[in-house]
C-alpha positions, 0 to 999 in steps of 0.5 A: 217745534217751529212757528213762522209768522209774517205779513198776507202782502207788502208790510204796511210799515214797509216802502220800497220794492218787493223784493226788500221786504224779507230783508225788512221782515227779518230787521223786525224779527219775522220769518214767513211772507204770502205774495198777493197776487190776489189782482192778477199775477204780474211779477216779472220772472226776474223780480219774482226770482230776486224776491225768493233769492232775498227770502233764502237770504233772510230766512223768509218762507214764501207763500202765494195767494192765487188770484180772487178771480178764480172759480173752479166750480163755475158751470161756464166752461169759459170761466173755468177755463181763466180760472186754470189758467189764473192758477197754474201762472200763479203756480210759475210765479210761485216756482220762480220765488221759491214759494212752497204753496199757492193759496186759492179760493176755490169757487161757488156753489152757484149753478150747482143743483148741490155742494157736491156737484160742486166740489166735483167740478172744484177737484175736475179743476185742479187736477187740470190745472196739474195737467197743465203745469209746465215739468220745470214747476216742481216746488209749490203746493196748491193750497186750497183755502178754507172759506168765510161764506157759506156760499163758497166751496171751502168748508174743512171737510171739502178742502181735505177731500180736494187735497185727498183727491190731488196731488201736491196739495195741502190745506191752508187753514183760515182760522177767521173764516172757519169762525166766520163760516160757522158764526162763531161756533167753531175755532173757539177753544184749544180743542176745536183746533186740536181736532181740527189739526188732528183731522187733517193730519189722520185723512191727508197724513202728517205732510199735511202739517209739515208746516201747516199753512194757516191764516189768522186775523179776528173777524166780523160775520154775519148770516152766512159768514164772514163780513171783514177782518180785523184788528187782534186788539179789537175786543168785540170779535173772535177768534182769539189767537192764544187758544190756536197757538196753545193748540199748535204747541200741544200738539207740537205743529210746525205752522206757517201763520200768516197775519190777514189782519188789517195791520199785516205785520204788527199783528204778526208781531203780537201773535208771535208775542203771544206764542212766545209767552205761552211757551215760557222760553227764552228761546224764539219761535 
């Protein structure tokens, strides 16, 4: 079993240049990191391949976050068009660092006549995307996210049949937004995360879950989904982390769980606290 935690951008304990913060990631005693790109990607190629030379190094797994301006979905051919373009950059920048997945929210059903119009035309733009990619890109995967709002393409069930439908791609599971989406029904107890990974790994296969790209923080929703992340410590929300972690060594997951909570690494640190309690071993995740 092999459970990797780290900070969704620069830690906030952290200053200086990007390309420090695996060295400081592992002075702390964390081993995985998401790039934000989520503003636009404008890591030069040399920085880029600095950081991933650092991440090889310290053993610090990379991931990207694809920018927020993408919409896959929307029925403007002109907005379509950036939003391919904004994924396969990210794409390079992730080849250049090293990073095995690239993190993308999807888009909106809106000018959609329904869910499945949309997703359509979600799968339509990631397999442009593939087409467009450049041969020396071979690393990373594309990892659609699942979504906080209802209004977003992003349940669990449309990012596994994106993923059935495209190549080189694998999920990335947000616990918070699946609690969010559902207000509060759903990433609750070990089992709703059992059968959740169990889903993943029966329709896309175990490579799938070789690591399985997660998020995690503790959420505040409302109708129609989420509203804000935060804090692990703050009582008056969910999902709690130990049930997910419980899960991930029953059912012995190999994960990458990457912190979205509003204090980055210390939250990694504490859910890394945890997994190491619930397993009983000395020996570190």
């Amino acid at each position: 079993m092999r459970i990797r935690f780290g900070p969704a951008g620069i830690p906030i304990d952290y200053k200086g240049p990007v390309e420090g913060v695996p060295a400081f990631l592992k002075s702390i005693g964390l081993n995985a990191f998401e790039y934000e790109a989520v503003r636009g990607v404008r890591i030069s190629e040399d920085k880029a391949r600095r950081l991933g030379s650092e991440a090889s190094a310290n053993g610090v797994v990379v991931s990207l976050h694809a920018p927020y301006y993408v919409n896959l979905a929307s029925p403007d051919d002109s907005v379509f068009s950036k939003s391919v373009e904004r994924i396969v950059e990210s794409m390079k920048a992730a080849e250049w660092m090293g990073a095995y997945a690239v993190v993308v929210h999807s888009g909106y059903y809106k000018g959609h006549r329904s869910k499945g119009d949309a997703l359509r035309r979600v799968i339509e733009g990631y397999l442009r995307v593939l087409e467009e990619l450049p041969a020396w890109v071979k690393r990373p995967s594309i990892a659609p996210e699942t979504m906080g709002k209802s209004s977003q393409v992003g349940s669990l069930e449309e990012v596994i049949e994106i993923c059935r439908n495209v190549s080189r791609c694998r999920p990335c599971v947000d616990w918070a937004h699946l609690h969010a989406r559902s207000e509060g029904r759903l990433a609750v107890t070990v089992d709703d995360v059992l059968k959740t990974v169990e889903l993943i790994e029966r329709e896309l296969g175990k490579q799938a879950t070789s690591p399985l790209h997660t998020h995690f923080s503790k959420i505040k929703y409302g109708r129609g989904g989420e509203r804000e992340h935060k804090v692990l410590e703050d009582k008056g929300f969910g999902p709690e982390w130990a049930p997910v972690c419980k899960a991930y060594i029953e059912a012995g997951v190999e994960a990458v769980v990457i912190s979205e909570s509003p204090v980055l690494e210390r939250d990694a640190l504490l859910m890394k606290r945890v997994c190491e309690e619930i397993a009983s071993t000395s020996k570190p995740l």
